[in-house]
Structures are given as structure tokens and as C-alpha cells.
C-alpha positions, 0 to 999 in steps of 0.5 A: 730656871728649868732644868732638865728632868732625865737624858737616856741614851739607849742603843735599842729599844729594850730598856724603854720597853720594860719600863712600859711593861711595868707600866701594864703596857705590853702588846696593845689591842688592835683597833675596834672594828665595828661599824657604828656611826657612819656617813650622812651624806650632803644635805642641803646646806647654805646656800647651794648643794654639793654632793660627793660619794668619795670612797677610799680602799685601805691596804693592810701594812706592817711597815715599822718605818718613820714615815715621810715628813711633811714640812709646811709648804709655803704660802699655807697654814693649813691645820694646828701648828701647820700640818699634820706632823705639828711641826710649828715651821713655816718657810720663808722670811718672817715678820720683824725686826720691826714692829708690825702694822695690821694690814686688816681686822675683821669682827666675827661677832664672837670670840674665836675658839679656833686656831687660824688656818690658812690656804692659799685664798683664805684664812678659816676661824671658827667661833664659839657661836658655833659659825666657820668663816672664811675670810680673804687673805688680801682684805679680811672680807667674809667670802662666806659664812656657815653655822656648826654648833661646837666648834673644835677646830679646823683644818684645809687640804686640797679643795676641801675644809674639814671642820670639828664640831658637833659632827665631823664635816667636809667643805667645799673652800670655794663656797662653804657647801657641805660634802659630806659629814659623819657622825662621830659617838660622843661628841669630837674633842680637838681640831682635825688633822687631815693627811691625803684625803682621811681627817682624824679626830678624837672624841669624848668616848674617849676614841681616835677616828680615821674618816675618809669621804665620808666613811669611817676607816677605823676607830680605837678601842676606848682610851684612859684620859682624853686624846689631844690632837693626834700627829699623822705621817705616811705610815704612822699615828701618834696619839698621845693620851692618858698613859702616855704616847701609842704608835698606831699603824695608819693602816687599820689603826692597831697599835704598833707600840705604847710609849708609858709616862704615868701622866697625860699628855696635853697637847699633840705630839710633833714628828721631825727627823724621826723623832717624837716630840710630846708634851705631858702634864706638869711641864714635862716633854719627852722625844723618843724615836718614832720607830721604836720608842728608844733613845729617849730624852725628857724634859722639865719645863716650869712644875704645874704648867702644860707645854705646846711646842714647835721644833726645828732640827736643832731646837724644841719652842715651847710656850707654857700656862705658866707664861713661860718661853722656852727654847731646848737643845734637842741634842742634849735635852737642856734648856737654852735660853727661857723668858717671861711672857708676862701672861699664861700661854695656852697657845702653841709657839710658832717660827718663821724666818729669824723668830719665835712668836707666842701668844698668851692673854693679852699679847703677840711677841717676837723673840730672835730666835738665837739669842731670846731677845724681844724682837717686838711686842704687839699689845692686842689686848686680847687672848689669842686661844689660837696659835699664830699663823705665820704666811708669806711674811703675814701674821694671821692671828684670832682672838677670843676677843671677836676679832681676826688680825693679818699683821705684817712688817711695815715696808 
């Protein structure tokens, strides 16, 4: 059984912050302003052209409140673990206590490397063939198809898909014709995170972009280790990276404040109730306030095993390469409850209704939340690289074996 690694209480935000300047923390270099790379227009794109000359003004800030959350709205799935805050919650009842049945299967001819992601129409898979389909939540039908070699991940806001590749592109959702697309030095790393119009991506270099209509707003200064998935609110970023966590101004991009943990973090960071939820290498998780960094609470999952989680207000889910399940109360920063997937997890957890679900290498589970018991069990016999999307009482799941499930609750 894991056990907790350290539980700090502190009234300000002193105490952590020493503990970063004996990091070689301190007062963080702005963000970089140059203006390389830039937008490239629409071309023309498969099988019409769209053309769109979006621009967008940024008004400077020095606001050091949380930011407002935004939860998963209903009926949508649209970005890693369900938007930009990474909560891994989605409203409404979930799929069980009955094992499911698929309602369809479709075969993209290619292992998806994507999470799957979900707006009203549709659910959007990339693979690694390089090609974006869109298929029809009712039938799994393709309502079209595009090809963008390198494949990081994608993410729906509005009318729009965002999609990672070798460049950063924007699409229109009705057909698949392009927007507009920017290129980013290097090449992007992780899946965007799209907040009120303005997609964020990291790259190889390695940098933090902030691109809006085409245009770059900001990017970071180059970073120590590499940059996960980034967490976005109305006034904040939160990037984790190879030292640690940074608070960034969402304004600009300059650094607000660094959270300093010796190690990289794996995965992206979650923001709930005014907090910061992050996991780090060798199974460890940390939550600190998202204000200033205080109040902190660490962690120790499994030794040697990355974490990717989902947070209610009173728990933290989390998923491990070391095929573990976990379930920790957030107020004290202890384990509830762990079980045995039986297979290593390099997919994030997800909740909805009265269950977890996990995926790992050859299976979809159901646990009761409360109580860890195995609710269901569905052998797909493929890796699920991808989380769960859970949607209206569907499962939306994507394998690396070539093929895209919706699976839902037997009436």
C-alpha cells in the first residue's frame, strides 16, 4: 500500500517559497517577445477553402486571483480530460452498473494516438498515420477526414477544431476545411488546450505558445525538461515542466510564480476549488493553492510509476504506469482506497455519475467510486493510449488497435 510522502499545512505562502529560492527559483524572466514564426493563412485545404482573418487585442493584467473554473459542460468532451482546467468530471449519469454494449465501431485504419474528444456532433480521433477524423456520435460514420502528419492531440471549442501536429491548425467542425495554421519553432509536443478563442501548445525547444486567429500572443522563455499539457483559467496558466510547476499570467505569459519540486512533471496539471493538482515523476502528486503556492499537500503514489489524474472536491483519481488505481482524500492527502488494473495505465482516469473508469493496455474498467469495487470489466484487447470520454451516459473510447468505440449501458 502507498502512503503518503509529506502534509504541509502553511498559513502563507513564505515557507514554500524559500523552499523555491533554495531551489534557484526566485522572480522568473518575463516571457519572450519576440515575434518569430507566425500565421500562414488558409490554403487550400481538402475539399473547399475557408478563410478567416480573426484577430484578437490582449489587455496587460496583474491580477493574482485563481480565475474562474470552468467545469465540463454537459454533453461534451471537448480537450484532455475534458477542458481546459483538466478536471477529468463530467456531469450526468454514468455508464454501469451494467456491463456496456457497443453501440458502434469504426476502423480508422490506424492506431489512434489521440484522446478522444467530443462536441455535440461528433467525436475527433487522430492517428498515427498523421489523419483527424470525425465521426458521428449517433453511427460512427466518417463525416470527414484530413491528413496532418504528427499528431499530438486535439481539442473543440465553439465551431472550431484545434489540432496539434506538425504545425498548430484550426478547423472548421462542419467539414474539416482549414482556418488558419501557425507554425510553431520546433515541432508541438502535447495535445492543445483552447480557453475563449486562444489554443496553447508546447514544443520540443522546449516553449509554451499562447495562438490566437492565427497569430502568436506570447510564447515562454525556453524551459528545463519538457512541458506536459499545460492547465488554462480566466486569468492564469499553469505549466508544469522540468523543475517543477509556474504560474503564468495569461496576459503576456510572464511568470507569476514557480512551485520548485527537483523533478519533472508528467502530466498536466488540474485546477478545482482553487487549487493545483499536479503529478511529477516517480509517482509523486502535489496540490498547492493556485493563488500562491501555499498550503501544500504531497503525495507518494507507486515508486518508479508516472500519474494522470481526475479531481472531484473531495477526492483525487488517479491512474499509474505501474497498473495501479488510486483514490486520495484531498483534505489530508492520504490514500482511500487502491486497486490492481492488472495492466500498466498510460491513460488519464475519468468520472461520471457513480464511477472511475481507467484504461490501461487491454482493458476498460468501472469502479464505485466509494468503495473500489469493480463495477465492470470490458476486455477490448487493445491499449487505449487515449483517456475515456464519458458523454450523455456514452463511453467514447480509442485504441491504438485502429479502431474508435461508443459503448453505453444496455436499456
Amino acid at each position: 500500500m502507498s502512503s503518503r510522502r509529506r502534509f504541509l499545512r502553511v498559513l502563507g505562502a513564505s515557507a514554500i517559497g524559500g523552499l523555491a529560492g533554495c531551489g534557484g527559483g526566485g522572480e522568473a524572466p518575463p516571457a519572450d517577445d519576440d515575434t518569430g514564426g507566425g500565421n500562414e493563412g488558409a490554403d487550400t485545404p481538402t475539399p473547399t477553402t475557408e478563410q478567416t482573418t480573426t484577430t484578437e487585442t490582449t489587455t496587460t493584467t496583474t491580477t493574482t486571483t485563481t480565475g474562474a473554473e470552468t467545469p465540463v459542460e454537459p454533453g461534451q468532451w471537448p480537450m484532455l480530460q475534458g477542458g481546459p482546467q483538466h478536471v477529468g468530471v463530467s456531469p450526468g449519469a454514468g455508464v454501469g452498473p451494467q456491463s456496456p454494449t457497443v453501440d458502434w465501431r469504426h476502423g480508422v485504419g490506424s492506431g489512434v494516438t489521440t484522446d478522444p474528444v467530443v462536441d455535440a456532433d461528433s467525436m475527433y480521433v487522430g492517428t498515427d498515420d498523421g489523419r483527424v477524423y470525425a465521426l458521428s456520435r449517433s453511427d460512427g460514420s466518417v463525416r470527414w477526414d484530413n491528413n496532418y502528419p504528427r499528431m499530438q492531440g486535439l481539442a473543440v471549442e465553439g465551431d472550431t477544431l484545434y489540432v496539434s501536429a506538425d504545425r498548430l491548425y484550426a478547423l472548421n467542425v462542419a467539414n474539416g476545411n482549414r482556418r488558419w495554421r501557425y507554425s510553431i519553432s520546433g515541432r508541438p509536443t502535447t495535445p492543445p488546450v483552447v480557453h475563449n478563442g486562444t489554443a496553447y501548445v508546447a514544443s520540443d525547444e522546449p516553449r509554451l505558445y499562447a495562438v490566437s486567429g492565427g497569430e502568436r500572443k506570447w510564447r515562454t522563455l525556453t524551459m528545463t525538461g519538457y512541458i506536459p499539457t499545460p492547465a488554462v483559467t480566466d486569468d492564469a496558466v499553469y505549466m508544469g515542466h522540468g523543475r517543477g510547476l509556474s504560474r503564468l499570467y495569461l496576459s503576456g505569459g510572464a511568470q507569476e510564480w514557480q512551485y520548485i519540486t527537483g523533478g519533472q512533471a508528467t502530466g498536466a496539471p488540474t485546477v478545482r476549488d482553487g487549487r493545483v493538482i499536479t503529478p511529477f515523476v516517480g509517482g509523486l502528486v502535489s496540490e498547492v493553492n493556485a493563488s500562491d503556492k501555499a498550503d501544500r499537500i504531497e503525495m507518494q503514489l507507486d515508486q518508479g510509476s508516472q500519474a494522470s489524474t481526475a479531481v472531484t472536491e473531495s477526492a483525487i483519481y488517479a491512474t499509474t504506469t505501474g497498473a495501479k488505481l488510486y483514490k486520495l482524500n484531498r483534505e489530508e492527502g492520504e490514500v482511500t482506497w487502491s486497486v490492481d488494473l492488472g495492466n500498466p495505465s498510460y491513460s488519464p482516469p475519468a468520472v461520471s455519475g457513480d464511477y472511475v473508469y481507467a484504461a490501461d493496455n487491454a482493458n476498460v474498467q468501472a469502479f464505485s467510486r466509494e468503495e473500489s469495487d469493480s463495477v465492470w470489466a470490458w476486455e477490448i484487447g487493445e491499449a487505449v493510449r487515449g483517456g475515456v470520454a464519458p458523454v450523455d451516459g456514452t463511453l467514447y473510447v480509442a485504441t491504438g488497435g485502429w479502431s474508435a468505440y461508443a459503448v453505453s449501458t444496455p436499456e
